[in-house]
N, C-alpha and C positions, 0 to 999 in steps of 0.2 A: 469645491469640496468633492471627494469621491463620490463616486455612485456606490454605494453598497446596500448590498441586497435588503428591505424590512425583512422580521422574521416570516412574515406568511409568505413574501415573494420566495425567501429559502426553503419555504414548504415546498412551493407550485416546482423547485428546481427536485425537490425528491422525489415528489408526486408520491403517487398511490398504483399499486402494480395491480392490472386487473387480472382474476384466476384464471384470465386465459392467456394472459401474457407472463407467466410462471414460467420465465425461462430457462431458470434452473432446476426445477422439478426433479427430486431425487437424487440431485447433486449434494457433494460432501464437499467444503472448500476450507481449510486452513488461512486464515488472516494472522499473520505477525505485529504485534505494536498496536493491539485492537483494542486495548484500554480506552482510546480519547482519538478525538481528533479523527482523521483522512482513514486508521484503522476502523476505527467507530462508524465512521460512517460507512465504510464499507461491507461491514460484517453484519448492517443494518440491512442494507440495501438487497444484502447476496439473498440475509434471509427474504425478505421479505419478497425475493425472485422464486421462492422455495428451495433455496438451497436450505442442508442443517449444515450449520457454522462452528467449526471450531475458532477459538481467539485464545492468543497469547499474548502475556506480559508479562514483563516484572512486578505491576501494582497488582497485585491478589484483591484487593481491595475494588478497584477501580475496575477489575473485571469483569466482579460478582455482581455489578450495579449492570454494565453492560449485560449480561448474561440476564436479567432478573429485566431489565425493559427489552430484552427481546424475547425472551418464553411468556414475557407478561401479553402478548399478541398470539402465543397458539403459535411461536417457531419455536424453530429448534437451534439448541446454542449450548455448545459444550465449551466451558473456561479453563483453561488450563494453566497454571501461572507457570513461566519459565524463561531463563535467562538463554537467550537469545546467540547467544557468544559460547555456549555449552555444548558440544558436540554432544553429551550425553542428554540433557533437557532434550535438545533437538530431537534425536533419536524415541526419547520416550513421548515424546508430543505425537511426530506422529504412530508408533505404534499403539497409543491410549487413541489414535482416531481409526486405524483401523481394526481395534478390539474392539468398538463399539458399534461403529458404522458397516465395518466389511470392506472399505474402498476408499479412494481418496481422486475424487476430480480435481478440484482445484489448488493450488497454493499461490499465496499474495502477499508475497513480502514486505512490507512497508514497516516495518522496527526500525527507528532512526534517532539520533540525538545530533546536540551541535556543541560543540566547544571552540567558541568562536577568538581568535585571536591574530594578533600579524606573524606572518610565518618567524622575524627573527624575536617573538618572544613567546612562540609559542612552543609549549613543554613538549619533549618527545612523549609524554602519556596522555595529553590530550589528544595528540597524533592519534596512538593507540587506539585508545578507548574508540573513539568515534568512527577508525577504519575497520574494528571487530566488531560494534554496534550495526553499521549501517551495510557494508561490505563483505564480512567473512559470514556473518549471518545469514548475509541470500545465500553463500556456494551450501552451508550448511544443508539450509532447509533442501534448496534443488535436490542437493545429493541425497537425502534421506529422501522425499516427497518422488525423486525419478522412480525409485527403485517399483514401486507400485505400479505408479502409471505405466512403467513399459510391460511391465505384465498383463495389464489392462488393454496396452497399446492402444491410449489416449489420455489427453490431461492440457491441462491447462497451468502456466505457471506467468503471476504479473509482477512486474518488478514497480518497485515505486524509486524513479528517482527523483529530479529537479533540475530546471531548469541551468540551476546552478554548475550541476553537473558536463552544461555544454558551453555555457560559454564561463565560466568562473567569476569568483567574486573576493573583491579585496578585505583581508580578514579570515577566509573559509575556505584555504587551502584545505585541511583536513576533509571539508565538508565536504567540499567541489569534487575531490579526487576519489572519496569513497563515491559519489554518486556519478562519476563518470565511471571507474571504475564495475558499476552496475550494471551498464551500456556496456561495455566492451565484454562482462558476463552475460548478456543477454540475448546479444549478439550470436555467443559464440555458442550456449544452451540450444539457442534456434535450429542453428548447424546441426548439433549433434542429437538431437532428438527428433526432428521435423519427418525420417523416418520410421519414427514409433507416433506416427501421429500427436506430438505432446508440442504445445503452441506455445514458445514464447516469448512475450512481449513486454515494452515498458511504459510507463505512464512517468510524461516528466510537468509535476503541475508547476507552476511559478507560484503567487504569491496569493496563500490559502489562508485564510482566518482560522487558527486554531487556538490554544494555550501556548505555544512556543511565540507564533506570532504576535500574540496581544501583547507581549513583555518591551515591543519598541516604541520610542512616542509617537505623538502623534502627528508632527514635524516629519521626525522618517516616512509616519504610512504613506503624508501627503505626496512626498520627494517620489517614494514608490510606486503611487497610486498614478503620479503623470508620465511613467515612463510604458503603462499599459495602455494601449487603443483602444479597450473595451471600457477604459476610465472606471474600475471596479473590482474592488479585490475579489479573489476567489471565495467558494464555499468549500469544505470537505467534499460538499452532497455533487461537484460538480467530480470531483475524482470520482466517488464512488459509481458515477453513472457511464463513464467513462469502463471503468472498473469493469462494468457489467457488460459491456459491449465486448470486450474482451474477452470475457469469461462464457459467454454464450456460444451457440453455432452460429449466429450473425456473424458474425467474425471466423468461420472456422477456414480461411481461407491469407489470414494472415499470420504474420508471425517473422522475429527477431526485427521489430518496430518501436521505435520511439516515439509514442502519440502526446504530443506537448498541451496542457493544459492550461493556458497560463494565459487567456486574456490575450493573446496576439504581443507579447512579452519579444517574441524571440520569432521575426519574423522571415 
């Protein structure tokens, strides 16, 4: 059987940030797709480093929950619903973050869906949809979220790709390619900003317990579960901690990186 984490051991992988380990202290950070899941958990995380959090979605709904258990702790967390593929949403995302805040450190792309199929019966609009969901959506936000930090002349930007994204998977053309696709964007971000001091990197997790994931049985988890060395599916809480490391000056000395999250997945 897998190793998977009980819930308290998924606690001990969150922890608890002590006030003097506040590493983002007066930090502003944009999270993408922070409704649920690897967004959630990082929009969690950042605050509770002291960053104040913007989060975006489509579910208005599923936001406001997120938003209402993180100011329910004394952070700070601004909801903003917006469709992600919007050149216009994007735009007003972040100008409503720095109407409010004055500035923007961070941005952490992670908006993702899948429309999983074999490439010869898969629809050119599931192509679509999932290559402007998960792919056109980072150049988006970058381009909007650069414009600040080089006037700042510094920032942080994390891409969330997958695993999948480096070596493929049968079925997930669509998926694979917008998430490699993120890597060859983040790569070349790295390049062209690393002299306005703006860092950035990608986080590729493999196989995380979310609500996308809980939809396979439990036949596949196990198939899954033995192709990792660590014999244990991921947590979101292990991206978002990951997340953080990046997002801090612990890190202020990397950058255009692909740090693999995945259980020793892809070795």
């Amino acid at each position: 059987m897998p190793n998977e984490l009980s819930e308290s051991e998924s606690q001990k992988v969150m922890g608890n940030i002590p006030d003097s380990e506040k590493v983002l202290k007066n930090k502003v950070a944009i999270i993408t797709g922070a409704s649920r899941g690897i967004g959630k958990a990082i929009a969690q995380r950042f605050a509770e480093a002291g960053a104040s959090v913007v989060i975006c979605a489509r579910n208005d709904g599923l936001l406001k929950k997120v938003s209402a258990e993180i100011t329910s702790k004394g952070q700070q967390c601004l909801a903003l619903r917006a469709d992600v593929t919007s050149e216009n949403d994007v735009a007003e995302t972040v100008k409503k973050t720095l109407d409010t805040h004055g500035h923007l450190d961070i941005l952490v792309n992670n908006a993702g869906m899948v429309r999983d199929n074999l490439i010869a019966r898969m629809k050119p609009e599931d192509w679509d949809i999932v290559l402007s969901t998960n792919l056109k959506s980072a150049f988006l936000f970058i381009s909007a979220a650069a414009k600040p930090m080089i006037r700042k002349r510094s920032g942080r930007i994390i891409n969330i790709t997958s695993v999948i994204g480096i070596r493929g998977n049968a079925g997930q053309a669509n998926y694979a390619a917008s998430k490699a696709g993120i890597i060859g964007l983040t790569k070349s971000a790295a390049r062209e900003f690393a002299s306005r001091n703006i860092l950035v990197n990608a986080i590729a997790p493999g196989f995380i317990v979310t609500d996308m994931t809980d939809q396979i049985s439990s036949e596949q988890r196990e198939l899954i579960t033995k192709e990792i060395p660590l014999n244990r599916l991921g947590q979101p809480e292990d991206i978002a901690n990951a997340a953080l490391f990046l997002a801090s000056e612990r890190a202020s000395y990397i950058t255009g990186q692909v740090i693999n999250v995945d259980g020793g997945m892809i070795i």
